[in-house]
N, C-alpha and C positions, 0 to 999 in steps of 0.2 A: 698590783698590775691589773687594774679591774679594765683597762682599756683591752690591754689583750683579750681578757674576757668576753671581752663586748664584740671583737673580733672572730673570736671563736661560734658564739654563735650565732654571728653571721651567717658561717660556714655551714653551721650545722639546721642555719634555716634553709637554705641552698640545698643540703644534701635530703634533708626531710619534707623538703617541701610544703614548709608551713611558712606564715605570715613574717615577711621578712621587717617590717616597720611594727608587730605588735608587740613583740617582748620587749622587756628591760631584766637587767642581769646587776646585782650586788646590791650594797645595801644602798648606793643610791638612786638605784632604778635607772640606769642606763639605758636608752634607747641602741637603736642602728641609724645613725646618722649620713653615714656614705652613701654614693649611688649605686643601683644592682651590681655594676659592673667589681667592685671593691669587694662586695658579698661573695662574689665567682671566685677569685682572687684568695679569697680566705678560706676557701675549704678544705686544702692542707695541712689547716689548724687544727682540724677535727682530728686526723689522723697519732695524734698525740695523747699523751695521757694528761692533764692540766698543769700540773708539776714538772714535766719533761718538759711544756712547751714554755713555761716560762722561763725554764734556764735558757730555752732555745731563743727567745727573745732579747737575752739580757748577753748573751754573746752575741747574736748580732747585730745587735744596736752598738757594740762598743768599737765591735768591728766596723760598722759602718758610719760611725763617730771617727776612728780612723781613716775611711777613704773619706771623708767629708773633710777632714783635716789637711789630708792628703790634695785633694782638688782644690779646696781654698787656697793652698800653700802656693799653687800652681796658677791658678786664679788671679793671685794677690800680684803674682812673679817674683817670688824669695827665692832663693835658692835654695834646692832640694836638700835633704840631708839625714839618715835615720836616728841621728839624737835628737835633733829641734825637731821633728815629725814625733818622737815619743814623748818627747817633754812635754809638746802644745797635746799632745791625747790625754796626757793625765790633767795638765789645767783645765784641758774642756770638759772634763767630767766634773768638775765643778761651777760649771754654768747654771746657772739654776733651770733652764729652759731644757740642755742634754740631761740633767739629772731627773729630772723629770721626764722625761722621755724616757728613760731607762725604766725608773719609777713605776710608772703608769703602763709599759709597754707598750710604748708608742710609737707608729711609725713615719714621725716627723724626721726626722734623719732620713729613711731610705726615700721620698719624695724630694726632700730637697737632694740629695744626690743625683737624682735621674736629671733634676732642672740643670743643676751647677756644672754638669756632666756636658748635657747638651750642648748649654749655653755656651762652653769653653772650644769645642770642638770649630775647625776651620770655617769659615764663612761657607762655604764649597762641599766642605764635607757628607757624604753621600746618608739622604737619611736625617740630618740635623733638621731636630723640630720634633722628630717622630716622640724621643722619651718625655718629651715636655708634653706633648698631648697626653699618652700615657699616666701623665702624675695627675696632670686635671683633671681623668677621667676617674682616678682612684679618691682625687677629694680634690671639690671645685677650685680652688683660693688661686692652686697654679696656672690658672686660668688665665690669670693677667701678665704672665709673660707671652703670652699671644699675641694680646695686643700690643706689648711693646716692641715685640719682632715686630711685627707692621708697623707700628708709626717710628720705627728707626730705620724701615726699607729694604728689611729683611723678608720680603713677602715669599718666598721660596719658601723657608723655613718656617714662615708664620701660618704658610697652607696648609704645610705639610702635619705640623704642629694641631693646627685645625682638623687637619682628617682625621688623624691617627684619635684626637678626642672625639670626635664622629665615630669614628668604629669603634673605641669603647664603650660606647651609646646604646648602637646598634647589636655590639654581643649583647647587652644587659635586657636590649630589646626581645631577643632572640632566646633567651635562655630562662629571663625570669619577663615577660611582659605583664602582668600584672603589678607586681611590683615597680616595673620601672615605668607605668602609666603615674600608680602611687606616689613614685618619689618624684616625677616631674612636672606634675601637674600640682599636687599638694604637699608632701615635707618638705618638698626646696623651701618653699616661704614659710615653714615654721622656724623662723630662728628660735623661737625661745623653747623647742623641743632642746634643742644643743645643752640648754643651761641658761641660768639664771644674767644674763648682760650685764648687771651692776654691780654683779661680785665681786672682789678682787683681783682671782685669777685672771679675769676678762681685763687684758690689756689694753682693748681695743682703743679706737676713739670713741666708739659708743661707751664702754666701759667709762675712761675718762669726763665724760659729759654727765652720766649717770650719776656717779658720787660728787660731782661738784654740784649739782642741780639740785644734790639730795632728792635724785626720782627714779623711780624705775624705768620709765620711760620717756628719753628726753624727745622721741618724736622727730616733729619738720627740722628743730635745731641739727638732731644728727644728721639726718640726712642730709639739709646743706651743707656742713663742713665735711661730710664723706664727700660728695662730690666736689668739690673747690679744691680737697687734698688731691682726689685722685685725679682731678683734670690738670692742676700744677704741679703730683707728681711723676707724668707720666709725660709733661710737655719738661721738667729739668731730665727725666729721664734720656728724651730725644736728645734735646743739648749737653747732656754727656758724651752719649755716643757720636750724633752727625757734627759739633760744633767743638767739641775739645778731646774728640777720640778715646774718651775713657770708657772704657766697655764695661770696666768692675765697677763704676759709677753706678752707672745706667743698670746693672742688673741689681747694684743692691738697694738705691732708690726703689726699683721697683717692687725688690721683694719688702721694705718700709711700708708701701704704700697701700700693699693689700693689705700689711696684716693689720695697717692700723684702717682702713677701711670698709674691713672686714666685719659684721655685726658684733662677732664672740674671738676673738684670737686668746686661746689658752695660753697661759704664761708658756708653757713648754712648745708651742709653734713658734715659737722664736729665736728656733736654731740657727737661723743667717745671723745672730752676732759671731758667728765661727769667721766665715769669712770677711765681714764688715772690722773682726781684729785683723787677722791679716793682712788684708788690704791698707790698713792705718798705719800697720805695721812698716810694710811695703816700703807706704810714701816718708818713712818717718816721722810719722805725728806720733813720736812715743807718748806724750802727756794725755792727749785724745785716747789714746789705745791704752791708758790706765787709768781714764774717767769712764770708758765706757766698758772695760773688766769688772771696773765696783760697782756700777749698773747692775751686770746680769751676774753677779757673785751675790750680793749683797741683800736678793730676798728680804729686801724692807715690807714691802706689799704681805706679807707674812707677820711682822709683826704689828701691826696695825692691828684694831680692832674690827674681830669682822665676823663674828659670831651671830647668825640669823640674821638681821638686818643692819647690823652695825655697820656696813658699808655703806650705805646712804645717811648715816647721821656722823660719817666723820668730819671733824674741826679743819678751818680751809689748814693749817699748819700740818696738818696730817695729808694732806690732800699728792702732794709732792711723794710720799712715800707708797702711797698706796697703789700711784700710776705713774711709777718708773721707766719701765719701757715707752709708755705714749709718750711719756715727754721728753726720753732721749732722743725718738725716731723724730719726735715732730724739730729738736732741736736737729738733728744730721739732716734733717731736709731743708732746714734754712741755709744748713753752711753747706750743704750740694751746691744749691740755687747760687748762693755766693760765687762756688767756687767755679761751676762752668758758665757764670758771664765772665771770672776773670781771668779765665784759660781759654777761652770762646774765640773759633778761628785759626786755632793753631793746629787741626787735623786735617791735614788734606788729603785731597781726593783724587784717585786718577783712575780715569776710567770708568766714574759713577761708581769708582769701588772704596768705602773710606780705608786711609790709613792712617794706623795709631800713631798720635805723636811719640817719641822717642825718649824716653827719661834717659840719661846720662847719669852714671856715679862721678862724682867727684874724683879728679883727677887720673880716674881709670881706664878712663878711653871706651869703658865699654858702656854700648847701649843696651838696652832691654826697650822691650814692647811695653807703653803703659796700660797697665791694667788688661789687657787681653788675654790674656791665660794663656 
């Protein structure tokens, strides 16, 4: 649980008021990588004995593995139910992404919760945007659902979104300013404070370019396909939601699109395959929703070799295993892109306000909302 750790003394730089960016903690010298405001946030942690707190993290990550389950379920629009709600919490503990979250004592699950949460709530609804600001403000990445509340027209939400990360800012400002001069002028652009980009774990796209390139640094290359991904996935994202009214579309493009965008995306930041199965689930793509199960079960990237720099000298046949996730998100972003030109047009609009097309069961008469939560 060395992240927890890494969290705690956070906390306990906060409450000591010593150098919040100078320590690292266990044997592989962990930094503090969050913004001030996440440090504020964790001084709770202190209040614990190391051993209390870690049980306390590993109940509630499983608990909030449960409401994560629970909101994707909703999300997806299954129908509710507390057996298929226990059965899918015990498969998600074996995701390799939740298990590691648990693992590591990580709090990937409670940020995509605050997003998933948000995101699901009425167009209208008083306040929607505010927990999404909140989560970006605890760790940047959710950042990019801001922007795609605005480019889908959501600009209420997108402000509101906007402030509320404003004023996590401004406590960090107000509380620790040193520190958060520190972290916004200079550790923001240390990525490679986070960890080594080539490694394994790192599922990013930069990760991916790294071991094909056999470099540590693939440079202007990554940067141009970061940009090309996140400009076409965040323009399939809009023609999700404005062009074929799929909302679950559109948010999980989006969340694809940071992580693979993203400098370092830890294999365990990639607890939106929770909802990305339900949602498959949903529409009945059972075959899709059992090739992308053995995806994030299946921990190949682990068997690889990858001992000191063995990541960069693996054989392209290995290449496939090592970046599993990049190449499943880069493959559900092509068949996004597919799927909302060929549903494109069929959400309309009344009143500048979109409404979701209408999935129909088979012979049941009854409709459901697609994909809206």
């Amino acid at each position: 649980m060395a992240d927890t750790l890494v969290y705690r003394a956070e906390g306990a730089a906060v409450v000591g008021g010593t150098d919040l960016y100078g320590f690292t903690v266990t044997q592989w010298q962990l930094p503090a990588t969050y913004p001030p405001f996440a440090a504020i946030l964790f001084v709770p942690t202190t209040w614990l004995p190391v051993d209390a707190l870690k049980v306390v993290f590993v109940i509630g990550n499983v608990a909030l593995l449960a409401l994560f389950v629970r909101l994707s379920w909703r999300f997806a629009g299954l129908p509710a139910g507390p057996v298929p709600l226990l059965v899918a919490v015990a498969v998600g503990l074996w995701l390799e992404p939740v298990f590691q979250t648990v693992l590591f004592g990580q709090i990937n699950l409670a940020l995509a919760c605050l997003v998933l949460w948000d995101l699901s709530r009425a167009e209208h609804a008083i306040g929607k945007g505010f927990a999404l600001g909140v989560a970006a403000g605890i760790k940047l990445t959710p950042a990019v659902f801001i922007v795609y509340l605005l480019v889908t027209g959501r600009v209420r939400a997108g402000l509101t979104a906007l402030a509320s990360f404003t004023g996590t800012v401004l406590l960090g400002v107000l509380v620790l300013p040193a520190a958060s001069a520190e972290f916004w002028t200079r550790r923001l652009f240390e990525t490679g404070r986070i960890g080594k980009p080539w490694i394994v774990d790192n599922q990013s796209l930069q990760g991916l370019l790294a071991r094909v390139l056999h470099t540590p640094d693939p440079g202007a290359l990554w940067a141009v396909a970061a940009v090309v991904t996140a400009v076409g996935g965040l323009w399939t994202a809009r023609r999700a939601v404005v062009g074929a009214g799929s909302e679950s579309w559109g948010v999980l493009v989006t969340a694809l699109t940071a992580l693979l965008v993203s400098p370092i995306s830890w294999s365990h930041h990639w607890v939106w395959c929770v909802p990305l199965l339900a949602v498959l689930i949903a529409e009945g793509r059972f075959r899709m929703a059992a090739l992308v199960g053995v995806v994030w079960t299946a921990r190949s990237f682990w068997a690889v070799p990858h001992e000191g720099e063995r990541d960069l000298r693996l054989p392209w046949w290995q290449q496939p295993l090592a970046s599993p996730y990049a190449l499943c998100a880069l493959g559900l972003l092509a068949f996004a892109v597919w799927r909302v030109c060929t549903t494109a047009g069929t959400a309309p609009v009344r009143g500048g306000v979109l409404v979701p097309s209408p999935r129909t069961k088979s012979g049941s008469g009854v409709s459901t909302s697609a994909g809206t939560g």
